[in-house]
N, C-alpha and C positions, 0 to 999 in steps of 0.2 A: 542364436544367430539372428540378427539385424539387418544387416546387408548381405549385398553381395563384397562388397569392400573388406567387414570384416570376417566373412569365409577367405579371399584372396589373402589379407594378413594373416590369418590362419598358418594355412598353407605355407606361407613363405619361411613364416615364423620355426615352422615344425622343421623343415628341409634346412634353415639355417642349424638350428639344434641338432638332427641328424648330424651335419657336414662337419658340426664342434666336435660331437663325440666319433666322432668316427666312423660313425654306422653307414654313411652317404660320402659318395666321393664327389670334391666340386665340380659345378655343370660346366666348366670347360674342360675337363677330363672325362668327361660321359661319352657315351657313346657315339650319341646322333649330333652332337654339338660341335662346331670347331674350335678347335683351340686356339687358346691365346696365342698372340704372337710375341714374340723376342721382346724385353726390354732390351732398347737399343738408345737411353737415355745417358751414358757415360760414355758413347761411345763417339771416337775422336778421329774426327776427319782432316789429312794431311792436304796443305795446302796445295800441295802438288795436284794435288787428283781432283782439288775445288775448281782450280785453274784451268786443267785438261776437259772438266766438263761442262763449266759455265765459261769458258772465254777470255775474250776481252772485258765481261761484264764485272767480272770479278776483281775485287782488290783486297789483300789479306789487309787486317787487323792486330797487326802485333802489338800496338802499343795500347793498355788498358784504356778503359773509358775513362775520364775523367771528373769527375766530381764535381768540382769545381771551377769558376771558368778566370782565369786570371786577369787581374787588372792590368790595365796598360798604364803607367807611368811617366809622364811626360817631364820630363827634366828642362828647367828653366837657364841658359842663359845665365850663368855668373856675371859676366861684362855685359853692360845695358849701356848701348851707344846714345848719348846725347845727341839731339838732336840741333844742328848748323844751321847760322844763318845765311840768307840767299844772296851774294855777292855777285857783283857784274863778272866776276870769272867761272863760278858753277854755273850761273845764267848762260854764259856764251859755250860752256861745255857741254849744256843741257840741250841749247836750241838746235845744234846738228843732228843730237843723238832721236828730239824730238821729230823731226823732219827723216831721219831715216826708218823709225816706228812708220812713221805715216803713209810713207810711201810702202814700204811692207803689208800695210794693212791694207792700202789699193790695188796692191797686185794680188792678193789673198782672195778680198771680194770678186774683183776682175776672174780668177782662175776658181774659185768657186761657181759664178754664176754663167760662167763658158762650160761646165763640166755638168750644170744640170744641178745641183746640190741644193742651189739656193732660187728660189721662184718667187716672183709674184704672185703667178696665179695656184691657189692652192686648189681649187676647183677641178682642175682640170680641162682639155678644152673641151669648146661649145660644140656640140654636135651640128645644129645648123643654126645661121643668122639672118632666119624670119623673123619678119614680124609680128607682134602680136595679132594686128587684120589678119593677117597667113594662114596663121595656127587655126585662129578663132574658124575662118574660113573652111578649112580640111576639115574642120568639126562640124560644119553646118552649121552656125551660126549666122545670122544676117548683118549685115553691115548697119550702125546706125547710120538714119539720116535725118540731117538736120531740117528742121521744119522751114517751111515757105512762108508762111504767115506771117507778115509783118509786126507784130503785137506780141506773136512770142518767147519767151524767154523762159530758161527754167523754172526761173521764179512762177511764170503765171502759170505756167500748166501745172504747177506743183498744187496751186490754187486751189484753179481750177479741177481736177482730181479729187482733191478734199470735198469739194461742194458736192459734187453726184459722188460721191459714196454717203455723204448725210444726207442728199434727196432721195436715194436707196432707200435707207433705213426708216425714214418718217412713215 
């Protein structure tokens, strides 16, 4: 003996042997074990009683699965209309039909955009219409203010800033 693995094989091996020859009856027929339960793998449930306990969720399956999934086939049009040319009488039969599209298509937009469908603003509205100063403001921030000094401009104080950070530094 080597392990414990091959005492367990052992063991198993002997109890399978007994149970071949007859000496051992199998452990789901022993004693302290419970027994197997029913194969219940042929067994065929009537659609009626699938329906009564699952519902409306249920929908029977009669017709086998299918295999394969069929192509659709589009059939072409034997008669292929030549195409007319544009004459001041299709012209003048066009231009009404044209004009009553159009109008259909403004009362369409029109009853669209009365009923809410169609918007501009996709956003949604603005909660309130402060200002930035406002905002900035209920934040604590300070207002800038523009300097007094006549000489300055962004430009110089931008300068001037560079210079005393390099007289820092030296």
């Amino acid at each position: 003996m080597n392990s414990i693995g091959d005492f367990a094989e052992k063991l198993i091996n002997e109890q399978v042997g007994n149970i071949k020859q007859g000496k051992q009856l199998p452990p789901s027929q022993g004693s302290n074990l419970t027994p197997n339960g029913k194969d219940i793998s042929n067994v065929v449930v009537p659609d009626s009683f699938m329906k009564q306990v699952l519902g409306e969720s249920f929908h029977p399956q009669e017709t086998p699965a299918v295999e394969a999934i069929p192509e659709l086939v589009w059939e072409q049009p034997e008669e292929s209309i030549a195409p007319e040319t544009l004459t001041e009488e299709t012209a003048q039969q066009l231009v009404p039909l044209l004009e009553e599209v159009k109008s259909l298509l403004k009362e369409m937009t029109a009853a669209a955009t009365m009923s809410g469908n169609i918007g501009v603003n996709l956003g949604g509205a603005c909660e309130d219409d402060k200002s930035y100063e406002a905002i900035e403001k209920s934040y604590g921030y300070k207002k800038a203010k523009s300097s007094k000094l006549p000489g300055d401009s962004r430009k110089s104080v931008l300068k001037d800033s560079i210079k005393n950070r390099l007289k820092k530094r030296k």
